[in-house]
C-alpha positions, -999 to 999 in steps of 0.1 A, spaced: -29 727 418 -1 743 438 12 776 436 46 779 429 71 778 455 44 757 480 45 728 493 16 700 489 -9 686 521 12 658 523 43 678 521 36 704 550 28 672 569 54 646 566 92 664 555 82 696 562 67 697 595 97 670 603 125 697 589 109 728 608 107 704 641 146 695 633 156 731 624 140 744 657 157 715 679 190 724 665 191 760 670 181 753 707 208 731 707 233 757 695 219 782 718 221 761 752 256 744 742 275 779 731 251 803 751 246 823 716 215 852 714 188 847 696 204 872 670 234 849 662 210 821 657 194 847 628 224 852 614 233 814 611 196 813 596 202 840 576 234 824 558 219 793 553 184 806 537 213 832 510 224 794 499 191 790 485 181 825 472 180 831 433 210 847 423 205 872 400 216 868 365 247 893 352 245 920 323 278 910 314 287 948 326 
């Protein structure tokens, strides 16, 4: 049984792997056509990755 949040064998070898491989081209990509740091990169990364955090719920306050 998986824990949550994880993926399955299959998973961290088919999509996953393949979205990790395509996530890493593209930020070398970005880096050798606009000459960005690393730390912009992080930032870009760092955007993206708040899109799929839990927000958390209001107190109505």
């Amino acid at each position: 049984m998986n824990k949550p949040y994880s993926f399955s064998n299959e998973q961290m070898n088919g999509i996953v792997e393949l979205t990790y491989a395509n996530i890493i081209n593209q930020c070398d990509n970005l880096k050798k056509n606009t000459n960005c740091p690393n730390e912009q990169i992080v930032a870009l990364l760092s955007v993206i990755a708040s899109n799929f955090a839990i927000k958390p719920e209001k107190n109505g306050n």
